[in-house]
C-alpha positions as a Markdown table, in Angstrom:
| # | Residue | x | y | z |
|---|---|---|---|---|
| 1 | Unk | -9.4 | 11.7 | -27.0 |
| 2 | Unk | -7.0 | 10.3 | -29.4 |
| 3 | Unk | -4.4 | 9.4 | -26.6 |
| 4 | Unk | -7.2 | 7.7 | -25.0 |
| 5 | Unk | -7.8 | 6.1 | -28.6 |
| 6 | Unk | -4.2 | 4.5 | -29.1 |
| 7 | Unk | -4.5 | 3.3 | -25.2 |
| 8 | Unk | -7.7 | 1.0 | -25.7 |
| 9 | Unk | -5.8 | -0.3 | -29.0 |
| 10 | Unk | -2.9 | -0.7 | -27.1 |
| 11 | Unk | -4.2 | -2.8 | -24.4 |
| 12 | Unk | -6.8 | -4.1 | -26.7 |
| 13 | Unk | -4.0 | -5.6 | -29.5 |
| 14 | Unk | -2.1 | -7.1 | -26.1 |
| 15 | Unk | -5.2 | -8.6 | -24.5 |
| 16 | Unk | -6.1 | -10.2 | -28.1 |
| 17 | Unk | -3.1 | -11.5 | -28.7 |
| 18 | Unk | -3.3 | -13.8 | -25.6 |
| 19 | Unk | -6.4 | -16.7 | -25.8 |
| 20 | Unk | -7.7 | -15.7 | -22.5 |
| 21 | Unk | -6.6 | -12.9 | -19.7 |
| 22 | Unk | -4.8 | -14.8 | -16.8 |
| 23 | Unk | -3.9 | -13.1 | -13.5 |
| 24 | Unk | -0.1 | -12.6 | -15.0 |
| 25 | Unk | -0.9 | -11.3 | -18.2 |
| 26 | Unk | -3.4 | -8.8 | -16.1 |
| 27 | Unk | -0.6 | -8.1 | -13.0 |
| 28 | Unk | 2.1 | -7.1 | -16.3 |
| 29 | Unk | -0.8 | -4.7 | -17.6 |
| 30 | Unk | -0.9 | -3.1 | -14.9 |
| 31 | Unk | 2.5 | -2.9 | -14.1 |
| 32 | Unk | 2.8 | -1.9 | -17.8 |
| 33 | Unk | 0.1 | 0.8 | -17.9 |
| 34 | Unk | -0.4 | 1.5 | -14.6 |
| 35 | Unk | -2.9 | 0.3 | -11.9 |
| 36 | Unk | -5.2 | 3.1 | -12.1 |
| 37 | Unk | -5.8 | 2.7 | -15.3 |
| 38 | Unk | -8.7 | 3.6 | -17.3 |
| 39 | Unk | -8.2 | 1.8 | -20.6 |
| 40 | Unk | -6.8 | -1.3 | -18.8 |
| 41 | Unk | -10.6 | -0.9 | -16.8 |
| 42 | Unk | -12.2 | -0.6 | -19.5 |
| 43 | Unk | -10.9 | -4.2 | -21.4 |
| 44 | Unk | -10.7 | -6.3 | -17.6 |
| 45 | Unk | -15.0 | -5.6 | -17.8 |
| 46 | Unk | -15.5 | -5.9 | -21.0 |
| 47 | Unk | -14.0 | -9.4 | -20.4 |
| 48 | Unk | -15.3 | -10.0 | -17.4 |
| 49 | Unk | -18.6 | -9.2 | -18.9 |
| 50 | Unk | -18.4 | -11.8 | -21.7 |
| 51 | Unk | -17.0 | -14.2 | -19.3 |
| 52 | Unk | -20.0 | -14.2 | -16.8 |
| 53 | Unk | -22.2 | -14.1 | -20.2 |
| 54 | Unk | -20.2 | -17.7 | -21.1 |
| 55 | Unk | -21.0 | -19.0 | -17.5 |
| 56 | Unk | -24.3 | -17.8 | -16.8 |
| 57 | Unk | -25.1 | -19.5 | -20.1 |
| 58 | Unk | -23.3 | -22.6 | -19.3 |
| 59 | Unk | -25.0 | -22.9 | -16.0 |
| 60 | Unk | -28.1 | -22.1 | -16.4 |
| 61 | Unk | -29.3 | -25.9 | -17.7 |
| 62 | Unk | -27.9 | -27.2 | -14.8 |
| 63 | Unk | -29.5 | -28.6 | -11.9 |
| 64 | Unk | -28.8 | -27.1 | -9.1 |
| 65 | Unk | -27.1 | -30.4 | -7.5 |
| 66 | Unk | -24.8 | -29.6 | -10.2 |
| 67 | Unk | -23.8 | -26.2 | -10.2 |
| 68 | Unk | -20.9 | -24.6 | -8.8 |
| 69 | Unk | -22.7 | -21.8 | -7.5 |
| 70 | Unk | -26.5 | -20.9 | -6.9 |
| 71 | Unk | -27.0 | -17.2 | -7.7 |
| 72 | Unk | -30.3 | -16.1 | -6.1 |
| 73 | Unk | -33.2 | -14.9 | -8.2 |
| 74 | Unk | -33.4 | -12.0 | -6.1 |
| 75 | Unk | -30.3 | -10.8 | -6.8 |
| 76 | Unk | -28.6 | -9.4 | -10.2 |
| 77 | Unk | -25.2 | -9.8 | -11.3 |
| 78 | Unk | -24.4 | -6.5 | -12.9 |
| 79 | Unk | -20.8 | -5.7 | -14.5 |
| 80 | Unk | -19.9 | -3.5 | -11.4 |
| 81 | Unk | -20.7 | -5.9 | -8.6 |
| 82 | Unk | -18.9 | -9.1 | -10.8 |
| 83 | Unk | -15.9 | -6.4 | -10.9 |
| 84 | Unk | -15.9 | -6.1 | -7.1 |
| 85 | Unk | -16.2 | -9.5 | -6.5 |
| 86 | Unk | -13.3 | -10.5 | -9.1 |
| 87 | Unk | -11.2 | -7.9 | -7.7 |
| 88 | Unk | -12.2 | -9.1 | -4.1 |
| 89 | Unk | -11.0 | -12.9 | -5.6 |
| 90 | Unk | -7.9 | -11.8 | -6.2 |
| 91 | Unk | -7.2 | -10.5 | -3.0 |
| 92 | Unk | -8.1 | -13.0 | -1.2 |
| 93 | Unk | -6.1 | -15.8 | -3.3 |
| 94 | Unk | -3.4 | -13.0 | -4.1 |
| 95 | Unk | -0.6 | -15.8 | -2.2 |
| 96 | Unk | -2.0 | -18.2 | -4.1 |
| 97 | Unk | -2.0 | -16.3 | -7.4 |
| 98 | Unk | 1.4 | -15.7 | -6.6 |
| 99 | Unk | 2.7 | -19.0 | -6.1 |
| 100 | Unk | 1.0 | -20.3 | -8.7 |
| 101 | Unk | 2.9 | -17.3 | -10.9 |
| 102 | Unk | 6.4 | -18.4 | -9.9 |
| 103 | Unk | 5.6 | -22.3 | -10.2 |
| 104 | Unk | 5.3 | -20.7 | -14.5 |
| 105 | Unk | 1.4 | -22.1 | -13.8 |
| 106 | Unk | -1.4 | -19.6 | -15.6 |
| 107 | Unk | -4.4 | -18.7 | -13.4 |
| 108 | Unk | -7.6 | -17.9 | -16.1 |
| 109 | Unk | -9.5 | -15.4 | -15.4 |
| 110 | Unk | -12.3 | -17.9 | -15.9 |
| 111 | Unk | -10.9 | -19.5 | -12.9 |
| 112 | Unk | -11.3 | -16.5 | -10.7 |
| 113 | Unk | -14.7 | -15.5 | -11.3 |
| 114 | Unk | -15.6 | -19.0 | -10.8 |
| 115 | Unk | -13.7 | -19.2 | -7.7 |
| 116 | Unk | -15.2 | -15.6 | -6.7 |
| 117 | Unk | -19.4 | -17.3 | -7.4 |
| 118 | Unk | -18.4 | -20.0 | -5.9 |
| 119 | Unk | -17.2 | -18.4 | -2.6 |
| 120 | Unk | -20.2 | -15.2 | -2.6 |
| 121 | Unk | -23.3 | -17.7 | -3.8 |
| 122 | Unk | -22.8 | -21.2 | -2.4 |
| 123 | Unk | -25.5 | -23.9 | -3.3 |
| 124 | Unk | -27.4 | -25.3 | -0.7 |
């Protein structure tokens, strides 16, 4: 329990210490703490939870002529499927990503999950 303790500080204090999570700073995480990490899992949807919070909230006064991407009513955003489709995001753009990475240009997570709505909920 404790080792699991100093890990969420860990990657807590690095993830702080940046203003927002970009796709480098998460790629060196992982690299840093491993892929299949727990800790680092923990933090990416904790932030990915407070992002969609920020643009849900942003949105939502929109008219839909306006909006970047039409979520139906019928369907609910919960943390796990914004995880799967952020993860899916950087998959798909992972050349992108990349190339964006060596021209010293930072990708925001903001960007992604934008990016991700955008390409799963389409406005009409």
């Amino acid at each position: 329990m404790l080792r699991l303790f100093v890990c969420l500080l860990t990657v807590l204090t690095t993830c702080t210490a940046q203003a927002a999570l970009t796709v480098d700073g998460y790629r060196q995480m992982q690299e840093k703490h491993g892929k299949d990490n727990e800790v680092l899992e923990i933090q990416v949807g904790m932030y990915v939870d407070g992002l969609l919070d920020g643009l849900f909230m942003i949105s939502r006064d929109l008219p839909e002529d306006k909006r970047g991407w039409c979520v139906p009513d019928s369907e609910e955003i919960t943390l796990e499927l914004a995880l799967e489709l952020f993860k899916r995001e950087l998959k798909i753009r992972n050349a992108e990503y990349t190339e964006f990475s060596e021209l010293g240009i930072q990708v925001p997570f903001s960007l992604v999950m934008v990016d991700a709505l955008q390409r799963n909920y389409p406005c009409k």
